[in-house]
C-alpha positions as CSV (number, residue, x, y, z in Angstrom):
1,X,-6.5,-0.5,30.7
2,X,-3.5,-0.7,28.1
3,X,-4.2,-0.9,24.3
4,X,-4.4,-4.0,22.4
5,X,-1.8,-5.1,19.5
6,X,-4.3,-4.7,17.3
7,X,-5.6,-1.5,18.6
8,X,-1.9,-0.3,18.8
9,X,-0.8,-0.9,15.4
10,X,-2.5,-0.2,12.1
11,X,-2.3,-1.5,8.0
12,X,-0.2,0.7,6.1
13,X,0.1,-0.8,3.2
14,X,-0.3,-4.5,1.6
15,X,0.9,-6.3,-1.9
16,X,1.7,-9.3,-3.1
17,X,4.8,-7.4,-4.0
18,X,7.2,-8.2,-1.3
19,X,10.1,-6.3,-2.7
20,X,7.7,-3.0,-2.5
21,X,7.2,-4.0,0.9
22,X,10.4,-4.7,2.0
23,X,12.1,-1.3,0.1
24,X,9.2,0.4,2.6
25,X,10.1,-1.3,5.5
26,X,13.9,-0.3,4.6
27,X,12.8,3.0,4.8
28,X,10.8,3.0,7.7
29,X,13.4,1.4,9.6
30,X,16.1,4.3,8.6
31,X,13.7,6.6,10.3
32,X,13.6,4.4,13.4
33,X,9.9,3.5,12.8
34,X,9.0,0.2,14.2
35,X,7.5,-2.4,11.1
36,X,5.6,-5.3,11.8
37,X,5.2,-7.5,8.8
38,X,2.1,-10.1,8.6
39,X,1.0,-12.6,6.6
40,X,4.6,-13.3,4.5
41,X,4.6,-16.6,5.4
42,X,1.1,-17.6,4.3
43,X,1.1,-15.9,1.0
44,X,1.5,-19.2,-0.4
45,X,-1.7,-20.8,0.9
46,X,-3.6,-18.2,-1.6
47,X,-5.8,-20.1,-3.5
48,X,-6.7,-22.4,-0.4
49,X,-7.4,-19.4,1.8
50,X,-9.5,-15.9,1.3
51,X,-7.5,-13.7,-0.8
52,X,-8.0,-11.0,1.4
53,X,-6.5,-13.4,4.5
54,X,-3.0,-14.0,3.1
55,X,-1.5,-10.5,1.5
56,X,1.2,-9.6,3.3
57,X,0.7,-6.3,5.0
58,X,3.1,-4.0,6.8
59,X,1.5,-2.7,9.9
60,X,2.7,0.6,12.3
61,X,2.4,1.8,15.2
62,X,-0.7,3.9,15.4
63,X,1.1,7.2,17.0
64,X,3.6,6.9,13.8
65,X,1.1,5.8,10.9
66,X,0.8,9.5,9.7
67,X,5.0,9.9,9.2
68,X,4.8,6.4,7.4
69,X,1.9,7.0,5.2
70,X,3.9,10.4,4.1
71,X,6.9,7.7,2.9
72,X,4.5,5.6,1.5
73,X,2.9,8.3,-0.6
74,X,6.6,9.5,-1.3
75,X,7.0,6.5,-3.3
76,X,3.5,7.0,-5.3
77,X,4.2,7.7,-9.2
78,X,0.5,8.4,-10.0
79,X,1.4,12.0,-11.3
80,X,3.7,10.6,-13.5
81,X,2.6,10.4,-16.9
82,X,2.9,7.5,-19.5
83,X,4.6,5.9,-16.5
84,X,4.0,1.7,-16.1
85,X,4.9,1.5,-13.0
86,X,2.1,0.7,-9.7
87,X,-0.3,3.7,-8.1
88,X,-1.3,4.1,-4.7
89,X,-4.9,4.3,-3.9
90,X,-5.8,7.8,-2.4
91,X,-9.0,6.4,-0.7
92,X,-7.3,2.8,1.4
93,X,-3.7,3.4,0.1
94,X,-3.4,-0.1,-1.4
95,X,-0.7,-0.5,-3.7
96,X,-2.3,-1.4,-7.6
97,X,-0.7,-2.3,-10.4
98,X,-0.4,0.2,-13.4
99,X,-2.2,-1.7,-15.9
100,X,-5.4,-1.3,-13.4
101,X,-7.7,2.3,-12.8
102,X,-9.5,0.5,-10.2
103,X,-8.8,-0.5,-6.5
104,X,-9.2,-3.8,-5.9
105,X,-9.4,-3.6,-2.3
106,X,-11.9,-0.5,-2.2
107,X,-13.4,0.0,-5.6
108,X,-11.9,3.6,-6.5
109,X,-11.5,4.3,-10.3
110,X,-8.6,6.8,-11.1
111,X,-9.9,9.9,-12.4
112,X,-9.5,10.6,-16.2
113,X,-5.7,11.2,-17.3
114,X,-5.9,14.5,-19.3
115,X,-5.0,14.0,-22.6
116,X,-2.9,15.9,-25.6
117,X,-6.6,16.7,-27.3
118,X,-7.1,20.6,-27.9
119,X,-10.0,22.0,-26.2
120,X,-12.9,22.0,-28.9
């Protein structure tokens, strides 16, 4: 009995950010990694639909997740201090905006950023 699509491929990564997505998908594709994209086309209907049913999502092949999740977290700038740009999510890997310290998708807060402060 073969595998299913859905047991064959798994979420890699999802954003309203289609630029993000697409730069991954660039780079998955120069290491030969098969992409499937869903829910680009319905991203419009948000609003009319659950939120959670129309982010577009990259999805991979199961036996290649682990070499695409390492160019995914490649691209994380979480140790980057002062930096505005998005974070990765170390817990479901969902992509979240800088101004944010908490995953919408899964509920982790960002640890503490250390600060300049002297110890007491």
């Amino acid at each position: 009995m073969g595998m299913s699509a859905a047991q064959s491929h798994a979420r890699l990564v999802s954003s309203f950010d289609t630029v993000y997505l697409s730069h991954i998908e660039n780079l998955l594709s120069q290491l030969g990694i098969p992409v499937e994209k869903r829910n680009f086309l319905i991203a419009g209907g948000a609003g009319e639909l659950p939120f959670i049913d129309v982010i577009p999502e990259l999805w991979v092949p199961v036996d290649r997740y682990g070499q695409a999740l390492g160019v995914v977290q490649s691209l994380s700038t979480k140790d980057t201090e002062g930096d505005d740009r998005p974070w990765q999510c170390p817990r479901c890997y969902e992509r979240i905006e800088a101004q944010f310290v908490q995953c919408w998708r899964c509920g982790y807060f960002l640890p503490d950023q250390p600060d300049d402060k002297p110890d007491p």
